[in-house]
C-alpha positions in Angstrom: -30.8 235.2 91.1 -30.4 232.8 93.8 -32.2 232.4 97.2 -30.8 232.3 100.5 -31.2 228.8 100.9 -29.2 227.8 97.5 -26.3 229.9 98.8 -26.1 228.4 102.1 -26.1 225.0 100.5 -23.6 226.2 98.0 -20.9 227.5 101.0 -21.7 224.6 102.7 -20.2 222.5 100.0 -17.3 224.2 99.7 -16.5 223.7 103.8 -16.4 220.2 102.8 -13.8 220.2 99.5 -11.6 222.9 101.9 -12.2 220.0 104.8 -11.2 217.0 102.4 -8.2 219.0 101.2 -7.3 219.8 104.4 -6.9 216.3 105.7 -5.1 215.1 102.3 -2.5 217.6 102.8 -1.8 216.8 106.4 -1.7 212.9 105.8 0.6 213.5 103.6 2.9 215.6 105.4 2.3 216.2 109.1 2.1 219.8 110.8 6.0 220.6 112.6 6.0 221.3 115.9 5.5 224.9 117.4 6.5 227.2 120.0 3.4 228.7 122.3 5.0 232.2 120.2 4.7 230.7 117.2 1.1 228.7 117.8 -0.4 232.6 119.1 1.1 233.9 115.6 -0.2 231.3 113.3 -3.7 231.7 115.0 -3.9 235.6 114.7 -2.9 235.2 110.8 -5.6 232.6 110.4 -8.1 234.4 112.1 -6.8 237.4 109.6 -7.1 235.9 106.4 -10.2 234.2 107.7 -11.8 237.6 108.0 -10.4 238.8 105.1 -11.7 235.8 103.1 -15.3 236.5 104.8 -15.2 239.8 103.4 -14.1 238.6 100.0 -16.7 236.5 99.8 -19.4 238.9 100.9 -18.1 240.9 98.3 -18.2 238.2 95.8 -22.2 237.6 96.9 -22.9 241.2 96.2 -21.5 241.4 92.9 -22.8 238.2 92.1 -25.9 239.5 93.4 -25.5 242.4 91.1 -24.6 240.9 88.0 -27.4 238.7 88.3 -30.1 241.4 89.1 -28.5 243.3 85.6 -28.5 240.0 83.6 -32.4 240.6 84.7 -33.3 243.9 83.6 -30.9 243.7 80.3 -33.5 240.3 79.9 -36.0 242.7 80.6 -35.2 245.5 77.9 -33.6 243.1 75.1 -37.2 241.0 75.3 -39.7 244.0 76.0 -37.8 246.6 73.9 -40.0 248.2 71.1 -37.9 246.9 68.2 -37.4 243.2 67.6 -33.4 241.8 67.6 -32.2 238.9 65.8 -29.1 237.1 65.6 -28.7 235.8 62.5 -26.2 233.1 61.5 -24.4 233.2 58.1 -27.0 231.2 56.1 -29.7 233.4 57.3 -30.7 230.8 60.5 -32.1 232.4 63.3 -30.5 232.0 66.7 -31.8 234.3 69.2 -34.8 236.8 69.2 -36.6 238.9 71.8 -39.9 238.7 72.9 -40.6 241.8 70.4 -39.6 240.2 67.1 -41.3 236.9 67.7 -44.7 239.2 68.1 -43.9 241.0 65.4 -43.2 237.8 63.4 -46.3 236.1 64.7 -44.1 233.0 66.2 -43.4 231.4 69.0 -39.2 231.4 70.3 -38.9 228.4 70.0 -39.6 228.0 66.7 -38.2 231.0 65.2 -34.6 229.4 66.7 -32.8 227.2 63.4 -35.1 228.4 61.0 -34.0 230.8 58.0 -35.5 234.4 58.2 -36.1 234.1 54.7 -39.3 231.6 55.4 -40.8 234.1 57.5 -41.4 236.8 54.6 -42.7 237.0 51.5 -41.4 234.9 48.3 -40.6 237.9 46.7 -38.8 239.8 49.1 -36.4 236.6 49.6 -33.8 238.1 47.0 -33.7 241.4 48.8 -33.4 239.9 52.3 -30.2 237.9 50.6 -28.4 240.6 49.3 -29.0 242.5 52.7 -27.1 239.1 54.4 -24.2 239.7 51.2 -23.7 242.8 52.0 -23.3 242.3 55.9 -21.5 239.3 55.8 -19.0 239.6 52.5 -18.5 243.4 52.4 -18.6 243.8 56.3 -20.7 247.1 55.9 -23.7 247.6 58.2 -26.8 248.5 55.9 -30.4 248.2 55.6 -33.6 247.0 53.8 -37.5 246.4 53.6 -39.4 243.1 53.7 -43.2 242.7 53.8 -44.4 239.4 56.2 -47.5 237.5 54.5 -49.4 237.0 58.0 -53.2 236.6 58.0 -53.3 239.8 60.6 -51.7 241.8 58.1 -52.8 245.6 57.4 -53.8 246.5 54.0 -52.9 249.5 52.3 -54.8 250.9 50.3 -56.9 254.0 49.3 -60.5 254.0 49.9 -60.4 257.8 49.3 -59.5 257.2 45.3 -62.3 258.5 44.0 -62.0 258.0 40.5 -58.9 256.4 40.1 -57.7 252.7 41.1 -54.4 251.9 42.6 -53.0 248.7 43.6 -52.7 247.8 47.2 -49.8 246.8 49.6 -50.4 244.2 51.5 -48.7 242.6 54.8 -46.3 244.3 57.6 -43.6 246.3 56.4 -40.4 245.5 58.3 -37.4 247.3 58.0 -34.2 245.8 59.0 -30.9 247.2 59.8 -27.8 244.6 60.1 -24.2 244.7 61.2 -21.9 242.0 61.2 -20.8 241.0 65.2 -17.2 240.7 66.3 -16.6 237.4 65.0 -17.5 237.7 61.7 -19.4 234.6 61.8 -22.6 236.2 63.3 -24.5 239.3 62.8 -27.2 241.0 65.0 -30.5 242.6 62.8 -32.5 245.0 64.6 -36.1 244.8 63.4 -38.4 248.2 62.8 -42.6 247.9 61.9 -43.2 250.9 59.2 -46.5 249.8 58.2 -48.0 252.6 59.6 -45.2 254.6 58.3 -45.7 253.5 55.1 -49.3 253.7 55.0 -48.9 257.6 55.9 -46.6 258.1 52.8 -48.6 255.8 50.6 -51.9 257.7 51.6 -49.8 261.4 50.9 -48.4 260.1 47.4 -52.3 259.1 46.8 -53.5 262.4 48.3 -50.7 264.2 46.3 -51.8 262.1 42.6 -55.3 263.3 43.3 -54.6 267.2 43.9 -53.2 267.0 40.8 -55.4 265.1 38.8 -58.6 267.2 40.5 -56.6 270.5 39.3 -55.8 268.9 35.7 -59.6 268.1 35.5 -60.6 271.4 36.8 -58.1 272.9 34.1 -59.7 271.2 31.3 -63.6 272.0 32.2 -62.8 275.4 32.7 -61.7 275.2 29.0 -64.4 272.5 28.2 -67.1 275.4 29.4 -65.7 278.0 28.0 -65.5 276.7 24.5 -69.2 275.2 24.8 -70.2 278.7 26.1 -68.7 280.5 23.0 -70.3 277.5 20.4 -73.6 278.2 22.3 -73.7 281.7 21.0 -73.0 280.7 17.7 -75.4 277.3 17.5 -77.8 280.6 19.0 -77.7 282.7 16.0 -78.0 279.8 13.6 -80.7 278.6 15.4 -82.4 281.7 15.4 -82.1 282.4 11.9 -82.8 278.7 10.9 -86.9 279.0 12.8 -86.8 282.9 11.0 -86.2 281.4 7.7 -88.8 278.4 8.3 -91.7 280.8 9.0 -91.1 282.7 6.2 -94.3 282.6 3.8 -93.9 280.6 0.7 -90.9 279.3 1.0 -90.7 275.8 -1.3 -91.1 272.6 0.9 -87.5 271.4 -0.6 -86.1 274.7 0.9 -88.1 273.8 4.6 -86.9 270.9 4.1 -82.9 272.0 4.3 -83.9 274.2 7.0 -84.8 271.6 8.6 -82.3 269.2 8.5 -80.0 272.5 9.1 -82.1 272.5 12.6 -81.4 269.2 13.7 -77.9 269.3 13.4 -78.0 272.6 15.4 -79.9 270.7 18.1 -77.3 268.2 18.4 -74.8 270.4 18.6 -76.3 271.6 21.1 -76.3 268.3 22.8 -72.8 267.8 22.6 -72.3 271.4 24.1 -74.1 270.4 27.2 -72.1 267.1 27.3 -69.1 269.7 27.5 -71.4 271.6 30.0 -71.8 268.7 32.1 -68.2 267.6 32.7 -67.2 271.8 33.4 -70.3 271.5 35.4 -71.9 274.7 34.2 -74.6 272.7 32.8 -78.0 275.1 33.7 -79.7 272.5 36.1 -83.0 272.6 37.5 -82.8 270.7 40.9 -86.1 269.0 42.9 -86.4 266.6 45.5 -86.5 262.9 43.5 -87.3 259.6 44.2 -84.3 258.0 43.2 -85.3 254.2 42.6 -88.3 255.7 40.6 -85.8 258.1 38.9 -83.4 255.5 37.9 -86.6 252.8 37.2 -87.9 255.8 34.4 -84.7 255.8 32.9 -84.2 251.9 32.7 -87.5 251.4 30.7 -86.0 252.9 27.6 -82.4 251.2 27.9 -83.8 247.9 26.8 -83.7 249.0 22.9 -80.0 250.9 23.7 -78.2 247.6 25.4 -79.9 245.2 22.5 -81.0 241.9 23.4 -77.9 240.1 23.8 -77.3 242.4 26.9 -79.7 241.4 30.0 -80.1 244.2 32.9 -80.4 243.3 36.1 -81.8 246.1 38.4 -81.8 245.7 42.1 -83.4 249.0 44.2 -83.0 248.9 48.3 -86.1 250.0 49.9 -84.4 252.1 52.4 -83.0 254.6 50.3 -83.9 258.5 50.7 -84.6 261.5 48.4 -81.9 263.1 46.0 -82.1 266.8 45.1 -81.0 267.0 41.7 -82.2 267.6 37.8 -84.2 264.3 37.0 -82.4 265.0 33.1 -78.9 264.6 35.0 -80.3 261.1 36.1 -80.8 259.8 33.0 -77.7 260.9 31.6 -75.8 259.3 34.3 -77.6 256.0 33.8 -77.4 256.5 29.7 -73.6 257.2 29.4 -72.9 254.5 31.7 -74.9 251.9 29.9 -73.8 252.7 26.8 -69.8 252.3 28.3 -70.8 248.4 29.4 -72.3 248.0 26.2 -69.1 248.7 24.1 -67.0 246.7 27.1 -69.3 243.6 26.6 -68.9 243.9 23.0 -71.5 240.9 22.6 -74.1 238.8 25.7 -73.2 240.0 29.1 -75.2 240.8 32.1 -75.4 244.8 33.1 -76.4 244.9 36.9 -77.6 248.3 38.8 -78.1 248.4 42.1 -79.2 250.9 44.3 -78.6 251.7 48.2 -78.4 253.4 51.8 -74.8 254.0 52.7 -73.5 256.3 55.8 -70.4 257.6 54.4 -68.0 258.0 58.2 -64.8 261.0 58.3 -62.5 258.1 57.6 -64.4 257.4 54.0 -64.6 261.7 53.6 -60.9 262.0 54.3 -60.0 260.7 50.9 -62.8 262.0 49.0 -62.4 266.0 50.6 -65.6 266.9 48.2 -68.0 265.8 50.2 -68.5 265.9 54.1 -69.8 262.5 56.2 -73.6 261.6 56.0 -76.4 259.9 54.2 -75.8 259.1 50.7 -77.5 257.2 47.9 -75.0 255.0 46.2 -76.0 254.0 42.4 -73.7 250.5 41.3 -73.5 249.7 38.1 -71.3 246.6 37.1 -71.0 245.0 34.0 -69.1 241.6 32.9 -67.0 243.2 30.2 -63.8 243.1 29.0 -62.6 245.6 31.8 -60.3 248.2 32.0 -56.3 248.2 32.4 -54.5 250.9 34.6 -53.4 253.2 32.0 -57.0 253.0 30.8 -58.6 253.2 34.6 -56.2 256.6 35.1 -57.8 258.2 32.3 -61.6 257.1 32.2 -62.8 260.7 32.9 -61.0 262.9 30.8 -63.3 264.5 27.7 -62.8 263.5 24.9 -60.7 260.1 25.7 -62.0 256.7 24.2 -61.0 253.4 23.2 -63.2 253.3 20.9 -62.2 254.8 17.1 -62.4 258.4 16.8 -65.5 257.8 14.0 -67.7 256.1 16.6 -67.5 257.9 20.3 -66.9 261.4 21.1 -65.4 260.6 24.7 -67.8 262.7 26.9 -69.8 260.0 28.1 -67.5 259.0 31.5 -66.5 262.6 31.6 -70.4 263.8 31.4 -71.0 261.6 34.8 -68.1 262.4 36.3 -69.0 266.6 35.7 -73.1 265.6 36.7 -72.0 264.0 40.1 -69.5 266.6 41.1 -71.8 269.3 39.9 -74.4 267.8 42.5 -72.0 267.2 45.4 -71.1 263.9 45.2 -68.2 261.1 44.1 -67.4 258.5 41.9 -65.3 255.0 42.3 -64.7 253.2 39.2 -62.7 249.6 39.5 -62.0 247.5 37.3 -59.8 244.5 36.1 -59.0 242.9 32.7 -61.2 239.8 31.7 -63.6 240.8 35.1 -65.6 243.4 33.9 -65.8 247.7 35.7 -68.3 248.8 39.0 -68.8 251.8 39.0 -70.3 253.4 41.9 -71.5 257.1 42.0 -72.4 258.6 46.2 -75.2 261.4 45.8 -76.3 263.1 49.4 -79.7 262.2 50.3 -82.6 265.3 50.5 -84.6 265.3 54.1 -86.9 267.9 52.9 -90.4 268.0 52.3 -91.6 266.0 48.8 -93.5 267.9 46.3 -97.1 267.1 45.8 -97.7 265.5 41.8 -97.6 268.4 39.3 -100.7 268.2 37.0 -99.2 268.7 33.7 -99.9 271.7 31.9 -101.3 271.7 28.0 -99.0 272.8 25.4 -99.4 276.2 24.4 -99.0 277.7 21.7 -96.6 280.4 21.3 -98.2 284.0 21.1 -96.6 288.0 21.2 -97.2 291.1 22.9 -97.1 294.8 23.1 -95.2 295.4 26.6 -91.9 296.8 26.7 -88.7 294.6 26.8 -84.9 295.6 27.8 -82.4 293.2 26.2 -79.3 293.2 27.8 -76.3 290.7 25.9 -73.0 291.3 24.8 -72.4 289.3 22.0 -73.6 291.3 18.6 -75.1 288.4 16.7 -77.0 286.8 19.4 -78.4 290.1 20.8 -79.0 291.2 17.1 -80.9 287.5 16.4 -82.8 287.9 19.7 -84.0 291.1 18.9 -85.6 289.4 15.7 -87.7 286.9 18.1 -89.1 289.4 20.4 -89.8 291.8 17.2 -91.4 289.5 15.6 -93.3 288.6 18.3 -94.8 292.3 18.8 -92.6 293.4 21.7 -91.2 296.8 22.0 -87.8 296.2 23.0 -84.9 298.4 24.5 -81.3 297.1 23.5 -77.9 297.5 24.9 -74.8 296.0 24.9 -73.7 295.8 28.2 -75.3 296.9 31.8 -73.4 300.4 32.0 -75.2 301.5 28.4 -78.6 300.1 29.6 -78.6 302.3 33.1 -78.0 305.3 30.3 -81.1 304.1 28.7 -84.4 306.3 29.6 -88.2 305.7 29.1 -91.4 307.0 30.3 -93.3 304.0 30.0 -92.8 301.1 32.3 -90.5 298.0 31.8 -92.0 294.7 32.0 -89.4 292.3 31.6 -85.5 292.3 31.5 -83.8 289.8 29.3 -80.2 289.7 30.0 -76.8 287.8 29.5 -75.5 286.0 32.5 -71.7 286.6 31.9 -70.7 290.5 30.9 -67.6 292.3 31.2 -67.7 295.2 34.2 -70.8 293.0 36.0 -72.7 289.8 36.2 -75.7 289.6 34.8 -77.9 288.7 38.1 -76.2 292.0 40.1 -77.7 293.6 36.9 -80.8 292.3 37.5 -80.9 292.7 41.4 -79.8 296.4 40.7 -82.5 297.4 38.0 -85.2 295.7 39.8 -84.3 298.0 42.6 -85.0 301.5 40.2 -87.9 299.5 38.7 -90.1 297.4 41.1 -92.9 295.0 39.6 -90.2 294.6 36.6 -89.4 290.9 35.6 -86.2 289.1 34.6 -84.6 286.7 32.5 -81.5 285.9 32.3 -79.9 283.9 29.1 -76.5 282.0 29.0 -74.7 279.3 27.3 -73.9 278.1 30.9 -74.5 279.1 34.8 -71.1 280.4 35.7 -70.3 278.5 39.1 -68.1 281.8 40.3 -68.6 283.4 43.9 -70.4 285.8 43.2 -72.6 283.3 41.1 -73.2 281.1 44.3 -74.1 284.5 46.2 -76.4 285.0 43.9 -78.7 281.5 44.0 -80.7 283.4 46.7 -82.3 285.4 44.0 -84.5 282.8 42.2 -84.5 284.2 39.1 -85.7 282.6 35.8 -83.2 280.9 33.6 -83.2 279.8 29.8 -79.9 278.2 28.1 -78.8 279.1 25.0 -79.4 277.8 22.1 -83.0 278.4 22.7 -85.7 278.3 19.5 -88.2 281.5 18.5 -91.0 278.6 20.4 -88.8 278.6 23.7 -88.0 282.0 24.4 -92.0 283.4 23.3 -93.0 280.5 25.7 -91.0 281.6 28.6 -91.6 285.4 27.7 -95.4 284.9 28.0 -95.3 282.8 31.0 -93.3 285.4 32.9 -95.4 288.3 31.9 -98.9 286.7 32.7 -97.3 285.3 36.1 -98.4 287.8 39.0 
């Protein structure tokens, strides 16, 4: 707009064209000769159009005054306008842009003007911004599409909150332009919108979405990992049972112990690869105590030398500032075991294994994506090695049982899915990422423990199995295992009480005083620790066992933790149960 001063100097120049023109005229042809009459009209006319003019041109200020003062504000709201404009020549040049697009383009006006849009994006999105400028230009139909800018500033999108699964990021802003071809078909304005933030929400729901349905598909299958190894418990149980029966038979030939024998090894690992199931369900009977982790993990690594061979060298790094676990010290070494042997196959020959250990403050933003476990202290376990790697197909299925890479002859495909059950069952998460040719991290979260450490424990001789006379109640479902049972505590001079579920054993009557319950953890009609809570109730200074091929992780299971009630997994030997029988009988 202009001042005062300027306009003044403008109407001043004008007085002198009229003036000059003026005096041309009348040189040229002279003014005729008037009446008095005639003089008085011409005057009042000129004083007339004089005003009028006046007006006109105070009329002509304002408007111009207007115009100018709108030409400002539309400056205004086409520079400062939350979306960025663009007009765009045919060839994709740039010739105008507000304030907003050259922010969001991370360039000065002056030169975004005569340079292509296309050098402002990525290489890749070039095609896409082309056919955007065919369509607009050739078919003369307004329409839209999404480029990502390469700038230094740009946001990442990602998930941190993958636990288990690797996806690969977006990087850069995410613009989304709509075009339209102008008037004269030579030009067309492009209205630019940031998504990245938009995009970032719908990445972060597809993400969140993949791993509902990935945590339900692993849920699925260790609901029916746990189950079967629940059922082949009972079974490895009676052979078991029968198998130590037969061996302490009197002369029986040495060839004959000998089968036996063998017989009870192969039950044993069964057994093994039933808590492996266990594990991944994670209904794997656990006995948790506060742990020094480094020392934990430092126990384990002493007898992983002769696994990894010599080719292999382990690195093993421990922070000093890292707190207390609460977990089975067994579950340690499986986690460190399984996880060593994975690097060892993905090495294949020399290669470098390196564990770590640390102190990590896990914040909501971490949490969010990883809705098993709430912000805190946290121990994180890193183990990398330099193998081979993984690709995604591979990565997306790492943790499912029985998946390998291996042949079928020389893994059973519960390692990764043993870990995975053994962190979840104790509360925590798991990150694996990997890349071909660059070798897998994984890294495993555990809450820290702020409790009290327990003093050393001085370890107890071995003792040597020995019987009774006291009165037993057997409680368990399943006819072979309660029948095999039986056998043990027979045979070990107890005078026992069966039944087959808890409604037959309230039926059951005796005049002389129970000493210990043994009974099943999972019956129809009632679980076997409200079983327990309710007999010890019509029989106080009673003890209890309870027996199971797995602790079932139901409600009424978790209600139930309060009770601290002894617990022995099935398969358990004739040596095992007499042990734990005597031990609860001479406890006061």
């Amino acid at each position: 707009m202009k001042t005062k001063k300027e306009q003044k100097k403008s109407l001043a120049d004008l007085r002198c064209r009229a003036e000059k023109n003026l005096k041309e005229k009348e040189s040229a042809t002279p003014f005729p000769k008037s009446s008095p009459a005639e003089m008085h009209r011409i005057i009042h006319e000129l004083s007339v159009h004089q005003i009028e003019l006046e007006m006109q041109r105070e009329e002509l200020l304002q408007s111009r005054a207007e115009l100018e003062e709108s030409l400002d504000r539309y400056t205004e709201l086409y520079d400062f306008a939350p979306l960025g404009y663009l007009t765009l020549a045919r060839d994709g040049k740039i010739l105008d842009a507000n304030l907003t697009a050259t922010k969001m383009l991370g360039v000065e006006r002056a030169l975004l003007k005569g340079n292509r849009f296309g050098s402002f994006i990525i290489v890749e999105d070039i095609p896409v911004f082309n056919a955007l400028m065919d369509r607009v230009f050739n078919r003369a139909e307004p329409t839209y599409t999404e480029v990502t800018l390469p700038q230094d500033s740009s946001v990442k999108i990602s998930s941190t909150n993958i636990p288990l699964y690797s996806a690969a990021p977006v990087t850069g802003k995410i613009i989304r332009i709509d075009a339209e071809m102008c008037k004269d078909g030579q030009e067309c304005r492009a209205i630019l919108n940031d998504i990245t933030k938009q995009k970032k929400a719908e990445y972060d729901n597809i993400e969140l979405q993949k791993n509902l349905v990935e945590a339900q598909k692993m849920e699925s299958i260790g609901r029916l990992a746990g189950g079967v190894a629940h059922d082949f418990n009972n079974m490895l149980q009676v052979m078991l049972g029968n198998i130590d029966l037969l061996i302490d038979l009197e002369n029986l030939d040495n060839n004959v112990k000998e089968i036996f024998a063998d017989l009870r090894t192969s039950i044993l690992k069964s057994a093994g690869l039933t808590s492996q199931l266990l594990a991944f369900a994670r209904r794997q009977p656990i006995s948790r105590e506060p742990l020094d982790f480094n020392a934990a993990v430092s126990n384990t690594l002493s007898m992983l030398k002769h696994l990894l061979g010599e080719n292999i060298t382990l690195i093993y790094t421990p922070a000093e500032n890292v707190l207390p676990v609460k977990m089975d010290s067994s579950q340690i070494d499986q986690i460190i075991t399984n996880l060593a042997i994975n690097a060892k196959d993905a090495i294949g020959g020399s290669g470098i294994l390196t564990i770590n250990t640390s102190h990590i403050i896990l914040d909501k933003a971490f949490c969010k994506n990883h809705p098993e476990i709430i912000p805190g202290d946290f121990v994180m376990l890193s183990v990398h090695d330099d193998g081979c790697g993984m690709d995604q197909e591979t990565l997306d299925a790492v943790f499912e049982p029985f998946f390998s890479t291996k042949s079928k002859t020389s893994s059973s495909g519960l390692g990764l899915a043993t870990v995975y059950g053994i962190v979840k069952q104790n509360n925590g998460t798991i990150i694996v990422s990997s890349k071909q040719g660059r070798g897998t991290t994984f890294e495993i979260y555990l809450p820290c423990f702020y409790g009290k450490m327990p003093s050393d424990i001085i370890p107890q001789p071995h003792k040597t199995p020995s019987g009774g006379d006291e009165i037993i109640m057997l409680v368990e479902d399943d006819k072979s295992v309660r029948e095999i049972t039986l056998k043990f505590l027979e045979s070990l001079g107890y005078q026992v009480l069966v039944a087959s579920s808890p409604t037959e054993a309230f039926s059951l009557t005796t005049s002389s005083k129970i000493s210990l319950l043994i009974t099943d953890v999972i019956m129809p009609g009632m679980n076997g620790r409200e079983f327990a809570r309710q007999m010890t109730m019509h029989n106080p200074g009673m003890k209890c066992l309870l027996i199971s091929g797995y602790a079932d992780d139901s409600r009424e299971y978790k209600e139930s933790k309060k009770f601290d009630t002894p617990f022995l997994g099935k398969p358990f030997s004739r040596t095992q149960l007499a042990l734990k029988v005597r031990e609860l009988l001479d406890h006061p």
